[in-house]
KEKEFI-487149 format. One line per 4 residues: number of its first residue (from 1); their letters; for each residue x, y, z of C-alpha. Coordinates in steps of 0.05 Angstrom, whole numbers, always signed. Layout:
NUM	A	X,Y,Z ~ ...
This chain:
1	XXXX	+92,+624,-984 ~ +130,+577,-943 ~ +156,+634,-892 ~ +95,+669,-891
5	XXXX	+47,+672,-831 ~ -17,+627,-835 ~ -88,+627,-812 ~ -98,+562,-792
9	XXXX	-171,+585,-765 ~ -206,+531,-732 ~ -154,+485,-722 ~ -124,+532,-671
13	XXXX	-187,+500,-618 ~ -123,+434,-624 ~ -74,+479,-603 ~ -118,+499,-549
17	XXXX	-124,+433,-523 ~ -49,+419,-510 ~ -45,+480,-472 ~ -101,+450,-436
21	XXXX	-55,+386,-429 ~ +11,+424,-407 ~ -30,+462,-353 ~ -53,+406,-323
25	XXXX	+11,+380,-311 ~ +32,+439,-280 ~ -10,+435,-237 ~ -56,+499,-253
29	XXXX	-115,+447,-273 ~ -136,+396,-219 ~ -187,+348,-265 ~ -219,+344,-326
33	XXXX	-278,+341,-280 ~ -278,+406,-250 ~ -338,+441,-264 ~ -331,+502,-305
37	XXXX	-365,+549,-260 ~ -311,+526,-212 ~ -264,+547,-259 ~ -296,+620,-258
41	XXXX	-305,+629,-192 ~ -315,+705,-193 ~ -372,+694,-242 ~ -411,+642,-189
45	XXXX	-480,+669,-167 ~ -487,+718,-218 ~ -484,+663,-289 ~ -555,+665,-324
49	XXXX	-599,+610,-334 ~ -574,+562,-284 ~ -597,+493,-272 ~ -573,+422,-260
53	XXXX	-540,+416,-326 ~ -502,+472,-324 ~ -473,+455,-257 ~ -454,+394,-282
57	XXXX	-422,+423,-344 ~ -342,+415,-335 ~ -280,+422,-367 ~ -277,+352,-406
61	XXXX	-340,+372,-439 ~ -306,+442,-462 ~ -247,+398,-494 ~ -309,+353,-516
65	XXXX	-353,+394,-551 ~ -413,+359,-511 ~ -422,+428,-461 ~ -501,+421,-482
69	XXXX	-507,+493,-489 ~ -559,+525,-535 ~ -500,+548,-578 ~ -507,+552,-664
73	XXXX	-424,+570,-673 ~ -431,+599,-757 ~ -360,+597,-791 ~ -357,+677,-763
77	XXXX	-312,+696,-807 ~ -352,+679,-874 ~ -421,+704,-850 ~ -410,+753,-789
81	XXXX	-471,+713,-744 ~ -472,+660,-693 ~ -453,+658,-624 ~ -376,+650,-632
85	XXXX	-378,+722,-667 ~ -434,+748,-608 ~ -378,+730,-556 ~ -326,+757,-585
89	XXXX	-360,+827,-590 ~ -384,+819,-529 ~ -362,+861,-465 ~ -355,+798,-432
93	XXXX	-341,+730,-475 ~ -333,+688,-413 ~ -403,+706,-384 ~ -432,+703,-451
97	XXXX	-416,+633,-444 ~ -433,+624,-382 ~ -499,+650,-394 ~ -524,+618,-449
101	XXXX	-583,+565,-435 ~ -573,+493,-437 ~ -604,+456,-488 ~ -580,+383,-464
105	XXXX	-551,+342,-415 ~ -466,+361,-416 ~ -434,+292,-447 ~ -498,+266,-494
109	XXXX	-484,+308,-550 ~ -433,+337,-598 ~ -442,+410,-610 ~ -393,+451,-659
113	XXXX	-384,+502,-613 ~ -320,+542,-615 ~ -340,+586,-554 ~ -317,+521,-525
117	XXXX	-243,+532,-540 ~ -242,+609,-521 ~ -267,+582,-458 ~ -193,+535,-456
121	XXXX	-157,+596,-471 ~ -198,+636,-416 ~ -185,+582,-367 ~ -106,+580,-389
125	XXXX	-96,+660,-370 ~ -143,+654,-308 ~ -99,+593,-280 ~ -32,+613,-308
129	XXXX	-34,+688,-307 ~ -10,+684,-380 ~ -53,+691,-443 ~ -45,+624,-476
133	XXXX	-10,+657,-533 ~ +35,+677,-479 ~ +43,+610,-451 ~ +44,+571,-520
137	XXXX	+106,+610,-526 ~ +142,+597,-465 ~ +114,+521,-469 ~ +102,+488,-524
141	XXXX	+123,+541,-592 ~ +195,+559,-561 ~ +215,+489,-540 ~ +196,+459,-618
145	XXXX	+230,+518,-652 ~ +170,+555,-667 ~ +195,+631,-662 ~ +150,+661,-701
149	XXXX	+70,+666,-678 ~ +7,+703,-672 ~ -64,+690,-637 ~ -118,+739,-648
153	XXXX	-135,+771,-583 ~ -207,+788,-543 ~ -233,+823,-478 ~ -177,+820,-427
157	XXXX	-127,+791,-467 ~ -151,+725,-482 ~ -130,+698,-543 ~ -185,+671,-591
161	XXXX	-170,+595,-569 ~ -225,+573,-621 ~ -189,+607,-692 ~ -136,+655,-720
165	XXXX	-73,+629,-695 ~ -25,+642,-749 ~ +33,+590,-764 ~ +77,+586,-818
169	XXXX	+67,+512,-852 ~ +132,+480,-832 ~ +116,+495,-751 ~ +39,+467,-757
173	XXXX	+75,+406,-787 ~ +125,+410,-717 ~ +65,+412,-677 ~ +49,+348,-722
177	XXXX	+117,+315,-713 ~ +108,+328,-633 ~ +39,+294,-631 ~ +68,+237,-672
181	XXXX	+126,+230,-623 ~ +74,+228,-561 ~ +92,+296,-537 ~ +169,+281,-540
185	XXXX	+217,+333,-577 ~ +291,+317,-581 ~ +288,+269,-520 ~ +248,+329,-473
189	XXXX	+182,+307,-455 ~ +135,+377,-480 ~ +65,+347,-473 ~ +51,+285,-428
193	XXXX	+48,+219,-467 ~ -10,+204,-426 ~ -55,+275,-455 ~ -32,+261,-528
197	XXXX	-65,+196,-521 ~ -121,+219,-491 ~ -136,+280,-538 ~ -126,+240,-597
201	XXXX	-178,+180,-575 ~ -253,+181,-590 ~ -309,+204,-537 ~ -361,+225,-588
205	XXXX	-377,+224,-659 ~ -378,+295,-698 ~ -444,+318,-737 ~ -398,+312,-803
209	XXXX	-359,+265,-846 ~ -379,+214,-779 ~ -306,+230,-752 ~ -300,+210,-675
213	XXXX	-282,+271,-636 ~ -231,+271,-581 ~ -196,+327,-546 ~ -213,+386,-602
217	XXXX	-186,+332,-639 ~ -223,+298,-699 ~ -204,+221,-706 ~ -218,+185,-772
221	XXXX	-216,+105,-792 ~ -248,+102,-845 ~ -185,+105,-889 ~ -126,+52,-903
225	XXXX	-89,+88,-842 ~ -126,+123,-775 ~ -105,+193,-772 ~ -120,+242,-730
229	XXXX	-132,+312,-748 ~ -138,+389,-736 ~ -180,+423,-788 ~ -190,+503,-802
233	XXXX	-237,+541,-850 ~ -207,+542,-927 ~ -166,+481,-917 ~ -120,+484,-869
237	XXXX	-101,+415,-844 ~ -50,+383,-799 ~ -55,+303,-810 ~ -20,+256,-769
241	XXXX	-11,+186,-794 ~ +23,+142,-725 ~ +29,+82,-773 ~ +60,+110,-824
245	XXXX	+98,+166,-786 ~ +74,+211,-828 ~ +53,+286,-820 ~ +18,+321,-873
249	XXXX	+0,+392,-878 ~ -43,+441,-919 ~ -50,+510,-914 ~ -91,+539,-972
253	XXXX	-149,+595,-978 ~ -217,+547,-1000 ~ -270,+592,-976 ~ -319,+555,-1013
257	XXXX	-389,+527,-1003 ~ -381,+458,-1045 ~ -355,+402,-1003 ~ -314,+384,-1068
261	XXXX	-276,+448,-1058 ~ -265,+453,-983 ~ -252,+378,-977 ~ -193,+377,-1032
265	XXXX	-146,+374,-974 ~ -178,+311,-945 ~ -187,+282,-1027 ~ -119,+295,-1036
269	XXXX	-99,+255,-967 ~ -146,+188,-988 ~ -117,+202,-1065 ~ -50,+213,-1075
273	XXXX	-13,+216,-1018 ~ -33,+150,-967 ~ -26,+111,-1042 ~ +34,+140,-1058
277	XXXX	+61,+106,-991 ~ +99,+37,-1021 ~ +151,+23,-965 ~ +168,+32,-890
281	XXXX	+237,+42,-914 ~ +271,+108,-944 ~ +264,+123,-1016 ~ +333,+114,-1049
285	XXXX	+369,+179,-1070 ~ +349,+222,-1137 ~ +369,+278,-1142 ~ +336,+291,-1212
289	XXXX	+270,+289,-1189 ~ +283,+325,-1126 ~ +313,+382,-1166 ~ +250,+380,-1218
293	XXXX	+208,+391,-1150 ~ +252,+443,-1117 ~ +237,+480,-1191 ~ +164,+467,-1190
297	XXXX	+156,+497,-1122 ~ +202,+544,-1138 ~ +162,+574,-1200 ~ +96,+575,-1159
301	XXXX	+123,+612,-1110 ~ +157,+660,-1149 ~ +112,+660,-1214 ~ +134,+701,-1282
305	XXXX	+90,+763,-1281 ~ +29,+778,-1342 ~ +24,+834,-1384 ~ -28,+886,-1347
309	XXXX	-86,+898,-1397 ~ -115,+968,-1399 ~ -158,+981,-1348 ~ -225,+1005,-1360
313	XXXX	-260,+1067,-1357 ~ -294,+1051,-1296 ~ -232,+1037,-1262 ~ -222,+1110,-1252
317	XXXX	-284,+1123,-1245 ~ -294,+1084,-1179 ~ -218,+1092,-1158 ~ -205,+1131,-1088
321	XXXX	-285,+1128,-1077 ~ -315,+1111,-1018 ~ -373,+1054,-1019 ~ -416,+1051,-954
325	XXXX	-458,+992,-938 ~ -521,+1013,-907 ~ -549,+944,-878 ~ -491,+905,-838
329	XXXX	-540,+856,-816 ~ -566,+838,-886 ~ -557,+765,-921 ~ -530,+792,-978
333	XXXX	-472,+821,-936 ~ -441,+761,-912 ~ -373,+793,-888 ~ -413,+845,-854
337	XXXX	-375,+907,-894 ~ -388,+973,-873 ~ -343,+1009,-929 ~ -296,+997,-997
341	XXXX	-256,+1033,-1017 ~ -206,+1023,-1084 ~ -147,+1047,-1115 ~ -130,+1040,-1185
345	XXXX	-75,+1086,-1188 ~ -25,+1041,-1189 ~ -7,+998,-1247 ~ +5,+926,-1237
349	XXXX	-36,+926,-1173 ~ -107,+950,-1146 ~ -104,+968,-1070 ~ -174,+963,-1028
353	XXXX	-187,+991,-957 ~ -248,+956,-925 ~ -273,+970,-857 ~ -327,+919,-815
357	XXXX	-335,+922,-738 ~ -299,+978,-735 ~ -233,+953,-760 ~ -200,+976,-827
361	XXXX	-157,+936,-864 ~ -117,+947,-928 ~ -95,+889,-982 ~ -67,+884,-1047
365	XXXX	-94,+846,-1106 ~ -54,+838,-1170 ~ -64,+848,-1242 ~ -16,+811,-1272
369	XXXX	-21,+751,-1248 ~ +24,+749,-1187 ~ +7,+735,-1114 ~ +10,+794,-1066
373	XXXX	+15,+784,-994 ~ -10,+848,-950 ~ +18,+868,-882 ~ -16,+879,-823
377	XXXX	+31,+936,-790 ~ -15,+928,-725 ~ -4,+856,-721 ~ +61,+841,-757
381	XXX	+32,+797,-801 ~ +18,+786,-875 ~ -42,+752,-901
Protein backbone atom coordinates (compact mmCIF):
# COMPACT_ATOMS: atom_id res chain seq x y z
CA UNK A 1 0.00 0.00 0.00
CA UNK A 2 0.68 3.56 -0.19
CA UNK A 3 2.14 3.81 3.55
CA UNK A 4 3.84 0.77 3.41
CA UNK A 5 7.67 0.36 3.26
CA UNK A 6 9.19 -0.51 -0.24
CA UNK A 7 12.08 -2.37 -1.67
CA UNK A 8 13.19 -0.26 -4.19
CA UNK A 9 16.29 -2.84 -4.70
CA UNK A 10 18.62 -1.64 -7.22
CA UNK A 11 17.62 1.72 -7.56
CA UNK A 12 19.00 2.37 -4.10
CA UNK A 13 22.86 2.42 -6.13
CA UNK A 14 20.89 6.43 -7.21
CA UNK A 15 20.44 7.11 -3.84
CA UNK A 16 23.92 6.21 -3.27
CA UNK A 17 25.16 8.59 -5.64
CA UNK A 18 23.68 11.81 -4.05
CA UNK A 19 25.15 10.89 -0.89
CA UNK A 20 28.18 10.72 -2.96
CA UNK A 21 27.22 14.33 -4.23
CA UNK A 22 26.37 15.90 -0.66
CA UNK A 23 29.78 14.53 0.68
CA UNK A 24 31.66 16.10 -1.64
CA UNK A 25 30.39 19.27 -0.85
CA UNK A 26 31.15 18.88 2.52
CA UNK A 27 34.11 18.50 2.01
CA UNK A 28 34.68 14.69 3.09
CA UNK A 29 35.42 13.85 -0.79
CA UNK A 30 38.25 15.89 -2.48
CA UNK A 31 37.68 14.65 -6.43
CA UNK A 32 35.97 12.41 -8.43
CA UNK A 33 39.51 11.50 -9.30
CA UNK A 34 40.77 10.20 -6.23
CA UNK A 35 41.82 6.84 -6.63
CA UNK A 36 39.94 4.31 -4.68
CA UNK A 37 42.76 2.75 -2.96
CA UNK A 38 43.33 6.28 -1.72
CA UNK A 39 40.07 6.20 -0.39
CA UNK A 40 41.00 2.94 1.68
CA UNK A 41 44.01 3.80 2.87
CA UNK A 42 44.28 1.14 5.64
CA UNK A 43 43.76 -1.50 2.96
CA UNK A 44 47.03 -0.08 0.73
CA UNK A 45 49.81 -2.71 0.41
CA UNK A 46 47.89 -5.51 1.34
CA UNK A 47 44.81 -5.33 -1.93
CA UNK A 48 45.25 -8.49 -4.24
CA UNK A 49 46.04 -8.49 -7.73
CA UNK A 50 47.40 -5.13 -8.16
CA UNK A 51 48.54 -3.54 -11.33
CA UNK A 52 48.33 -0.33 -13.31
CA UNK A 53 44.69 -0.51 -13.79
CA UNK A 54 43.78 -0.84 -10.55
CA UNK A 55 45.78 2.06 -9.41
CA UNK A 56 44.20 3.98 -11.74
CA UNK A 57 40.72 2.85 -10.77
CA UNK A 58 38.94 5.94 -8.92
CA UNK A 59 35.92 7.09 -7.55
CA UNK A 60 34.17 8.48 -10.89
CA UNK A 61 34.53 5.07 -12.22
CA UNK A 62 32.68 3.59 -8.97
CA UNK A 63 29.71 6.17 -9.71
CA UNK A 64 30.42 4.98 -13.45
CA UNK A 65 30.17 1.55 -13.49
CA UNK A 66 33.47 1.47 -15.80
CA UNK A 67 35.85 0.16 -12.46
CA UNK A 68 37.06 -2.70 -15.13
CA UNK A 69 36.98 -5.22 -12.52
CA UNK A 70 36.46 -8.94 -13.30
CA UNK A 71 33.07 -8.59 -11.58
CA UNK A 72 29.64 -10.86 -13.00
CA UNK A 73 27.01 -8.80 -10.33
CA UNK A 74 23.70 -11.77 -10.70
CA UNK A 75 20.34 -10.06 -9.52
CA UNK A 76 21.45 -11.78 -5.79
CA UNK A 77 18.39 -11.83 -4.62
CA UNK A 78 16.65 -14.05 -7.38
CA UNK A 79 19.54 -16.60 -7.77
CA UNK A 80 21.80 -16.39 -4.56
CA UNK A 81 25.33 -16.26 -6.98
CA UNK A 82 27.51 -13.58 -8.30
CA UNK A 83 29.89 -11.40 -6.77
CA UNK A 84 27.45 -8.76 -5.21
CA UNK A 85 26.07 -11.74 -2.98
CA UNK A 86 30.08 -13.15 -2.47
CA UNK A 87 30.73 -9.61 -0.90
CA UNK A 88 28.12 -9.30 1.07
CA UNK A 89 28.85 -12.67 2.92
CA UNK A 90 32.07 -11.93 2.96
CA UNK A 91 34.19 -11.04 6.21
CA UNK A 92 35.34 -8.21 4.43
CA UNK A 93 33.15 -6.61 1.36
CA UNK A 94 35.51 -3.76 0.92
CA UNK A 95 38.65 -5.94 0.32
CA UNK A 96 36.62 -8.31 -1.63
CA UNK A 97 36.43 -5.51 -3.90
CA UNK A 98 39.50 -4.45 -3.66
CA UNK A 99 40.82 -7.71 -4.53
CA UNK A 100 39.14 -8.76 -7.34
CA UNK A 101 41.32 -8.80 -10.72
CA UNK A 102 40.92 -6.33 -13.35
CA UNK A 103 39.62 -7.34 -16.46
CA UNK A 104 39.99 -3.80 -18.37
CA UNK A 105 41.20 -0.55 -18.44
CA UNK A 106 38.89 1.70 -15.53
CA UNK A 107 36.69 4.17 -17.97
CA UNK A 108 36.46 1.83 -21.39
CA UNK A 109 33.71 -0.19 -20.30
CA UNK A 110 30.35 -0.41 -18.57
CA UNK A 111 30.12 -3.20 -16.12
CA UNK A 112 26.74 -3.88 -14.04
CA UNK A 113 28.43 -4.11 -11.00
CA UNK A 114 26.64 -3.24 -7.81
CA UNK A 115 29.77 -3.89 -5.61
CA UNK A 116 30.31 -0.55 -7.14
CA UNK A 117 27.72 1.24 -5.02
CA UNK A 118 28.50 -0.63 -1.65
CA UNK A 119 31.81 0.71 -2.33
CA UNK A 120 29.87 4.64 -2.29
CA UNK A 121 28.30 3.66 0.83
CA UNK A 122 31.73 2.31 2.29
CA UNK A 123 33.42 5.45 1.25
CA UNK A 124 30.36 7.66 2.84
CA UNK A 125 30.91 5.98 6.61
CA UNK A 126 34.79 5.93 6.18
CA UNK A 127 34.75 9.85 5.30
CA UNK A 128 31.75 10.86 7.37
CA UNK A 129 31.86 8.53 10.31
CA UNK A 130 28.16 7.87 9.56
CA UNK A 131 26.71 4.86 7.75
CA UNK A 132 25.05 6.46 4.75
CA UNK A 133 21.71 5.37 6.00
CA UNK A 134 22.78 7.47 8.87
CA UNK A 135 23.69 10.37 6.84
CA UNK A 136 20.80 10.08 4.20
CA UNK A 137 18.84 10.82 7.26
CA UNK A 138 20.45 13.73 8.64
CA UNK A 139 21.02 15.02 4.81
CA UNK A 140 19.00 14.42 2.34
CA UNK A 141 15.59 12.04 3.85
CA UNK A 142 14.97 14.58 6.95
CA UNK A 143 15.29 17.81 5.02
CA UNK A 144 12.53 16.39 2.06
CA UNK A 145 10.16 15.02 4.75
CA UNK A 146 11.17 11.56 4.40
CA UNK A 147 10.74 10.22 8.17
CA UNK A 148 10.35 6.95 7.57
CA UNK A 149 13.44 4.63 6.08
CA UNK A 150 15.43 1.52 6.05
CA UNK A 151 18.82 0.31 4.24
CA UNK A 152 19.85 -3.22 4.67
CA UNK A 153 23.07 -3.33 6.54
CA UNK A 154 26.67 -5.37 6.04
CA UNK A 155 30.13 -5.89 7.79
CA UNK A 156 30.74 -2.83 9.97
CA UNK A 157 27.70 -1.14 9.41
CA UNK A 158 27.69 -0.26 5.95
CA UNK A 159 24.57 -0.10 4.43
CA UNK A 160 24.04 -2.14 1.15
CA UNK A 161 24.53 1.14 -1.12
CA UNK A 162 23.80 -1.15 -4.26
CA UNK A 163 19.89 -2.52 -3.14
CA UNK A 164 17.28 -2.80 -0.30
CA UNK A 165 16.62 0.61 0.71
CA UNK A 166 13.07 0.65 1.54
CA UNK A 167 10.85 3.83 0.74
CA UNK A 168 7.39 4.23 0.83
CA UNK A 169 6.19 5.46 -2.92
CA UNK A 170 5.26 8.98 -2.22
CA UNK A 171 9.10 9.76 -0.74
CA UNK A 172 10.94 7.93 -3.90
CA UNK A 173 8.65 10.32 -5.87
CA UNK A 174 10.24 13.39 -3.33
CA UNK A 175 13.56 12.16 -4.13
CA UNK A 176 12.08 12.63 -7.80
CA UNK A 177 10.62 16.09 -7.21
CA UNK A 178 14.22 17.11 -5.66
CA UNK A 179 16.15 15.89 -8.73
CA UNK A 180 13.63 17.71 -10.93
CA UNK A 181 14.13 20.90 -8.90
CA UNK A 182 18.11 20.58 -9.34
CA UNK A 183 18.66 19.62 -5.76
CA UNK A 184 16.46 22.57 -4.44
CA UNK A 185 13.60 21.81 -1.75
CA UNK A 186 11.44 24.68 -0.57
CA UNK A 187 14.08 27.38 -1.55
CA UNK A 188 17.18 25.23 0.56
CA UNK A 189 19.68 24.08 -1.70
CA UNK A 190 19.92 19.87 -0.52
CA UNK A 191 22.11 18.58 -3.40
CA UNK A 192 24.37 20.97 -5.48
CA UNK A 193 22.78 22.04 -8.81
CA UNK A 194 26.07 21.42 -10.26
CA UNK A 195 26.08 17.15 -9.03
CA UNK A 196 22.42 16.76 -10.19
CA UNK A 197 23.55 17.79 -13.50
CA UNK A 198 26.36 15.88 -13.56
CA UNK A 199 24.81 12.52 -12.26
CA UNK A 200 22.04 12.80 -14.55
CA UNK A 201 24.34 13.33 -17.94
CA UNK A 202 25.78 10.50 -20.06
CA UNK A 203 29.50 9.08 -19.70
CA UNK A 204 28.77 5.61 -21.04
CA UNK A 205 26.21 3.51 -22.64
CA UNK A 206 24.62 0.53 -20.46
CA UNK A 207 24.78 -3.22 -21.89
CA UNK A 208 20.75 -2.94 -21.99
CA UNK A 209 17.89 -1.13 -23.58
CA UNK A 210 21.22 1.19 -25.03
CA UNK A 211 20.41 3.73 -22.06
CA UNK A 212 23.47 6.21 -21.49
CA UNK A 213 24.65 5.80 -17.95
CA UNK A 214 25.56 8.68 -15.77
CA UNK A 215 26.10 8.91 -12.04
CA UNK A 216 24.21 5.32 -11.05
CA UNK A 217 21.94 7.08 -13.11
CA UNK A 218 20.40 5.59 -16.39
CA UNK A 219 19.54 8.39 -19.08
CA UNK A 220 17.16 7.57 -21.94
CA UNK A 221 16.24 9.63 -25.39
CA UNK A 222 14.89 7.51 -27.16
CA UNK A 223 11.32 8.58 -26.15
CA UNK A 224 9.10 11.82 -26.97
CA UNK A 225 10.68 13.28 -23.61
CA UNK A 226 14.49 12.47 -22.09
CA UNK A 227 14.12 11.11 -18.73
CA UNK A 228 16.30 10.03 -16.48
CA UNK A 229 15.88 7.11 -14.31
CA UNK A 230 16.56 4.85 -11.19
CA UNK A 231 15.56 1.29 -11.79
CA UNK A 232 15.22 -1.79 -9.08
CA UNK A 233 14.50 -5.51 -9.54
CA UNK A 234 10.46 -6.25 -9.96
CA UNK A 235 9.75 -2.79 -11.18
CA UNK A 236 10.51 -0.34 -9.10
CA UNK A 237 11.05 2.94 -10.97
CA UNK A 238 11.52 6.61 -10.21
CA UNK A 239 11.17 8.63 -13.69
CA UNK A 240 11.96 12.10 -14.00
CA UNK A 241 10.63 13.99 -16.93
CA UNK A 242 12.59 17.94 -16.70
CA UNK A 243 10.39 18.92 -19.70
CA UNK A 244 7.44 17.98 -18.62
CA UNK A 245 8.01 18.40 -14.82
CA UNK A 246 6.88 15.30 -14.34
CA UNK A 247 7.80 12.52 -11.77
CA UNK A 248 6.55 9.10 -12.11
CA UNK A 249 6.84 6.26 -9.82
CA UNK A 250 6.31 2.44 -9.64
CA UNK A 251 6.72 0.25 -7.01
CA UNK A 252 5.43 -3.22 -7.85
CA UNK A 253 6.75 -7.01 -7.18
CA UNK A 254 7.67 -8.33 -11.21
CA UNK A 255 10.14 -10.94 -10.38
CA UNK A 256 9.89 -12.23 -13.74
CA UNK A 257 12.20 -13.51 -16.48
CA UNK A 258 10.19 -12.06 -19.68
CA UNK A 259 11.21 -8.60 -20.58
CA UNK A 260 7.36 -8.10 -21.28
CA UNK A 261 6.81 -8.53 -17.60
CA UNK A 262 9.64 -6.69 -15.91
CA UNK A 263 9.50 -3.87 -18.45
CA UNK A 264 5.61 -3.07 -17.87
CA UNK A 265 6.75 -0.11 -15.86
CA UNK A 266 8.85 1.37 -18.70
CA UNK A 267 5.62 0.13 -21.46
CA UNK A 268 3.44 1.80 -19.29
CA UNK A 269 5.73 5.20 -19.26
CA UNK A 270 6.15 5.20 -23.45
CA UNK A 271 2.11 4.08 -23.45
CA UNK A 272 -0.15 5.75 -21.41
CA UNK A 273 1.28 8.14 -19.44
CA UNK A 274 3.94 10.56 -21.75
CA UNK A 275 0.56 10.36 -24.33
CA UNK A 276 -1.68 11.14 -21.92
CA UNK A 277 0.37 14.54 -21.46
CA UNK A 278 -1.95 17.20 -23.74
CA UNK A 279 -1.01 20.61 -22.04
CA UNK A 280 1.69 22.53 -20.00
CA UNK A 281 -1.16 24.00 -18.25
CA UNK A 282 -3.33 22.48 -15.23
CA UNK A 283 -6.15 20.21 -15.98
CA UNK A 284 -9.42 22.08 -15.11
CA UNK A 285 -11.27 20.84 -11.96
CA UNK A 286 -13.50 17.42 -11.83
CA UNK A 287 -14.26 16.31 -9.18
CA UNK A 288 -16.32 13.26 -10.65
CA UNK A 289 -13.57 11.66 -12.06
CA UNK A 290 -11.26 12.34 -9.26
CA UNK A 291 -13.73 10.74 -6.86
CA UNK A 292 -14.19 7.59 -9.38
CA UNK A 293 -10.20 7.31 -8.95
CA UNK A 294 -10.00 7.92 -5.25
CA UNK A 295 -12.67 4.69 -5.33
CA UNK A 296 -10.65 2.68 -7.69
CA UNK A 297 -7.59 2.98 -5.64
CA UNK A 298 -9.46 2.74 -2.83
CA UNK A 299 -11.00 -0.86 -3.69
CA UNK A 300 -7.51 -2.18 -4.66
CA UNK A 301 -6.15 -1.36 -1.70
CA UNK A 302 -8.68 -2.52 0.45
CA UNK A 303 -10.19 -5.39 -1.76
CA UNK A 304 -13.62 -7.39 -0.68
CA UNK A 305 -12.41 -10.72 0.68
CA UNK A 306 -13.30 -14.53 -1.25
CA UNK A 307 -14.90 -17.31 0.17
CA UNK A 308 -11.93 -19.79 1.48
CA UNK A 309 -12.45 -23.21 -0.34
CA UNK A 310 -11.76 -26.33 1.68
CA UNK A 311 -8.42 -27.04 1.91
CA UNK A 312 -7.12 -30.27 0.95
CA UNK A 313 -6.00 -33.24 2.57
CA UNK A 314 -2.51 -32.59 2.03
CA UNK A 315 -2.81 -29.35 3.64
CA UNK A 316 -2.63 -31.04 6.96
CA UNK A 317 -0.64 -33.32 5.99
CA UNK A 318 2.39 -31.04 5.24
CA UNK A 319 1.24 -28.31 7.88
CA UNK A 320 3.82 -27.53 10.86
CA UNK A 321 6.44 -29.84 8.88
CA UNK A 322 9.73 -29.04 8.39
CA UNK A 323 11.24 -29.32 4.62
CA UNK A 324 15.15 -29.21 4.46
CA UNK A 325 16.92 -28.47 1.29
CA UNK A 326 19.97 -30.57 1.03
CA UNK A 327 21.89 -28.77 -1.98
CA UNK A 328 21.99 -24.81 -1.39
CA UNK A 329 24.22 -24.44 -4.26
CA UNK A 330 21.97 -26.28 -6.75
CA UNK A 331 20.26 -24.54 -10.02
CA UNK A 332 17.13 -25.71 -9.14
CA UNK A 333 17.35 -23.71 -5.84
CA UNK A 334 17.50 -20.34 -7.00
CA UNK A 335 16.65 -18.54 -3.65
CA UNK A 336 19.20 -20.70 -2.03
CA UNK A 337 16.51 -22.22 0.75
CA UNK A 338 17.79 -24.17 3.41
CA UNK A 339 14.17 -24.98 5.07
CA UNK A 340 10.06 -24.51 4.69
CA UNK A 341 8.14 -24.70 6.83
CA UNK A 342 3.99 -24.21 6.61
CA UNK A 343 1.06 -23.64 8.60
CA UNK A 344 -2.33 -24.37 7.59
CA UNK A 345 -3.92 -24.00 10.81
CA UNK A 346 -5.32 -21.00 10.27
CA UNK A 347 -8.29 -20.33 8.08
CA UNK A 348 -8.20 -17.57 5.69
CA UNK A 349 -4.40 -17.54 5.68
CA UNK A 350 -1.32 -20.02 5.27
CA UNK A 351 1.79 -18.82 7.29
CA UNK A 352 5.47 -20.09 5.95
CA UNK A 353 8.78 -19.83 7.90
CA UNK A 354 11.81 -20.12 5.48
CA UNK A 355 15.32 -19.93 6.47
CA UNK A 356 18.51 -19.23 3.75
CA UNK A 357 21.98 -17.92 4.90
CA UNK A 358 21.13 -18.37 8.10
CA UNK A 359 18.33 -15.95 8.43
CA UNK A 360 14.59 -17.01 9.06
CA UNK A 361 11.85 -15.17 8.00
CA UNK A 362 8.09 -15.53 8.40
CA UNK A 363 5.24 -14.22 5.80
CA UNK A 364 1.75 -14.56 5.28
CA UNK A 365 -0.03 -15.59 2.10
CA UNK A 366 -3.83 -15.40 1.78
CA UNK A 367 -6.57 -17.59 0.77
CA UNK A 368 -9.14 -15.50 0.00
CA UNK A 369 -8.01 -13.34 -2.12
CA UNK A 370 -6.69 -10.46 -0.04
CA UNK A 371 -3.13 -9.03 0.14
CA UNK A 372 -1.17 -9.65 3.37
CA UNK A 373 1.72 -7.64 4.25
CA UNK A 374 4.25 -9.46 6.87
CA UNK A 375 6.36 -7.69 9.48
CA UNK A 376 9.77 -7.83 10.01
CA UNK A 377 9.89 -7.30 13.99
CA UNK A 378 13.87 -7.19 13.56
CA UNK A 379 13.74 -4.55 11.04
CA UNK A 380 10.45 -2.72 11.54
CA UNK A 381 9.36 -3.30 8.33
CA UNK A 382 6.62 -5.03 6.35
CA UNK A 383 7.16 -6.54 3.06
Amino acid sequence: GRDDLHNIYSASKSMSALLTGIAMEEGYIDSLHQPALDLFPGYRGSVENVDDRKESLTLFHLLTMTDGLEWTDGPYLARRKGDFLSLLTADDGIRYFLDKPMRDEPGTKWNYNSGSSYMLSAIIQNRTGRSALKYAKEKLFEPIGIRDAYWGTYQEGISNGGSEMFLRPRDFARIGCLVLKEGQWDGKQIIPSKWIHEATSEYVKADFLEYGYGYQWYIDESLSHRNVSAGGLGGQYLFVIPDLEMVVVFTASLIERDPDIIDLPFFHLRDYILPAVKSDQPLPADPETEARLAGLLDEIEHPEPSTVPPMPDIAGKISGKTFYFGDREGEDNIWGLESVTLDFTGEEECRISYSFSGEVDLDAFGCDAVFRTSMMAEKGLTC
